[in-house]
C-alpha positions in Angstrom: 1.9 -20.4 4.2 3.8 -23.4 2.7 7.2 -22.7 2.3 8.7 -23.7 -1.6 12.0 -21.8 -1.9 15.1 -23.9 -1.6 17.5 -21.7 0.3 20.7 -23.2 -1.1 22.9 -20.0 -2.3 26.4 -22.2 -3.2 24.5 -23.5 -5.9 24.4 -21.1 -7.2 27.2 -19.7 -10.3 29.2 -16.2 -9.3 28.0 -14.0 -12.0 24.2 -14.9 -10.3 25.6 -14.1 -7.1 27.8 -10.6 -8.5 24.4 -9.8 -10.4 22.4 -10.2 -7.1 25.0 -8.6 -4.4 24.7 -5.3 -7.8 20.9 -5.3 -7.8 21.1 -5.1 -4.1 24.0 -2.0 -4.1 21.6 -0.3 -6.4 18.3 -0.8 -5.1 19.8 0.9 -1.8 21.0 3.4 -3.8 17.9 4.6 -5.0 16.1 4.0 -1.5 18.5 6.6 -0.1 18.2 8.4 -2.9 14.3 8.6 -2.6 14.7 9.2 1.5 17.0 12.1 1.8 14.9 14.9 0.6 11.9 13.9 3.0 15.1 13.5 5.5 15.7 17.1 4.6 12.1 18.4 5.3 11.3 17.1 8.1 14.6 18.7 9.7 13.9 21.6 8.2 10.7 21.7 9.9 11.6 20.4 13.1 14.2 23.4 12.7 17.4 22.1 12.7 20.1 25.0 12.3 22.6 23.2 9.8 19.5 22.7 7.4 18.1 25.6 8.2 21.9 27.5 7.0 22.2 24.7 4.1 18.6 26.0 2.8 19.3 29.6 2.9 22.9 28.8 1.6 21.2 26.7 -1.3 18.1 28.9 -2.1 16.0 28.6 0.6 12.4 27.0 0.2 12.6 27.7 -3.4 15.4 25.2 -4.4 13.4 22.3 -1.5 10.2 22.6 -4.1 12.6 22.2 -6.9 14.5 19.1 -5.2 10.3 18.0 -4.5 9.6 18.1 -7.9 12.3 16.2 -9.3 11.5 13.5 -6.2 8.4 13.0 -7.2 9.0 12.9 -11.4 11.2 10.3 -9.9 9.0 8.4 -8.1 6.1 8.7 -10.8 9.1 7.5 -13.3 9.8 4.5 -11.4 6.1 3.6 -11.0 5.3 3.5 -14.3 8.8 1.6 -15.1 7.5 -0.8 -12.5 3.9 -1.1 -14.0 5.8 -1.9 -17.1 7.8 -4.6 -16.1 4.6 -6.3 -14.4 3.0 -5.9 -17.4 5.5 -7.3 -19.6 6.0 -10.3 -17.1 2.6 -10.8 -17.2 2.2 -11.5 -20.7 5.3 -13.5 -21.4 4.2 -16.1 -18.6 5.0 -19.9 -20.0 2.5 -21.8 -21.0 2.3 -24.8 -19.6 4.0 -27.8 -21.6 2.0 -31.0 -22.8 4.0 -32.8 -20.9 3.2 -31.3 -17.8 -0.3 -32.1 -17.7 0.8 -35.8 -17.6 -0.3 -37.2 -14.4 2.5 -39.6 -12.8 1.8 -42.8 -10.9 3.1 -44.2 -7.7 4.7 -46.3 -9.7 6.5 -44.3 -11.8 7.7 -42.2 -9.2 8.9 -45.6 -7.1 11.1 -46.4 -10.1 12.3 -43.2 -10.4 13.2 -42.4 -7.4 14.3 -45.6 -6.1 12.0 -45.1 -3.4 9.3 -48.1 -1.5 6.0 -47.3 -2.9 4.4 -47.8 0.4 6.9 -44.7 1.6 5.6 -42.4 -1.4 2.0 -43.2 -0.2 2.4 -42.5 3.5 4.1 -39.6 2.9 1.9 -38.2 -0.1 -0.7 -37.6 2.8 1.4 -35.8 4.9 1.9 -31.6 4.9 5.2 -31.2 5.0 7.7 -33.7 3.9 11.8 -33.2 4.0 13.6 -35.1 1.3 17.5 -35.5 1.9 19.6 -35.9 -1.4 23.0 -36.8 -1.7 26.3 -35.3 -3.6 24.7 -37.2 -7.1 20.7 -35.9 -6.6 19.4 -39.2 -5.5 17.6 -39.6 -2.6 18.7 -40.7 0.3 16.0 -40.1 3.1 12.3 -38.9 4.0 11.2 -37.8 7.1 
């Protein structure tokens, strides 16, 4: 697998990283959320005593088929949300610009880059390349 993602997190602005440390909070929210009532049944079946005396104390089997129901109108909830959202990302993928079709040469990318042609050709062959950039975005080094 060829790894793409640039792990660079203080790049990145605090309302990304707020939004991402919230999406996180609440997506292990709703894990536990959708965990405790199996949690529940298999203690109960194991035949833990507290359960057990929280069951009877709560309605017994009757209210656990209840709590089962709404678990898995949950669950069936979020499925579809999720199908949605694939969906809907699916259909709004970018289409690819003119401009992106237009095939660069060694050239180009020497001036561009500031970089020895003969270094972009070596290292065009190679799998795995690490470019090293400085404080302005320019490079500095390949390896």
């Amino acid at each position: 697998m060829k790894d793409y993602i640039i792990n660079a997190p203080q790049r990145q602005s605090v309302s990304k990283r707020i939004s991402g440390v919230g999406i996180t909070v609440i997506c292990w929210m709703m894990w536990g959320y959708l965990l405790f009532p199996i949690i529940t049944l298999i203690n109960w079946l194991r035949g833990d005593y507290n359960v057990i005396n929280e069951m009877r104390w709560f309605g017994g089997y009757k209210s656990l088929l209840e709590l089962m129901e709404i678990y898995v109108g949950t669950l069936i909830i979020l499925g579809v949300v999720w199908c949605v959202w694939v969906l809907i990302r699916k259909f709004r993928r970018r289409r690819i610009l003119p401009a992106a079709t237009k095939r660069i040469t060694v050239e180009e990318m020497s001036d561009f880059y500031h970089v020895d042609k003969m270094q972009i050709g070596h290292f065009q062959q190679q799998q795995n390349v690490t470019v090293f950039f400085d404080e302005t975005g320019q490079i500095i080094g390949l390896e």
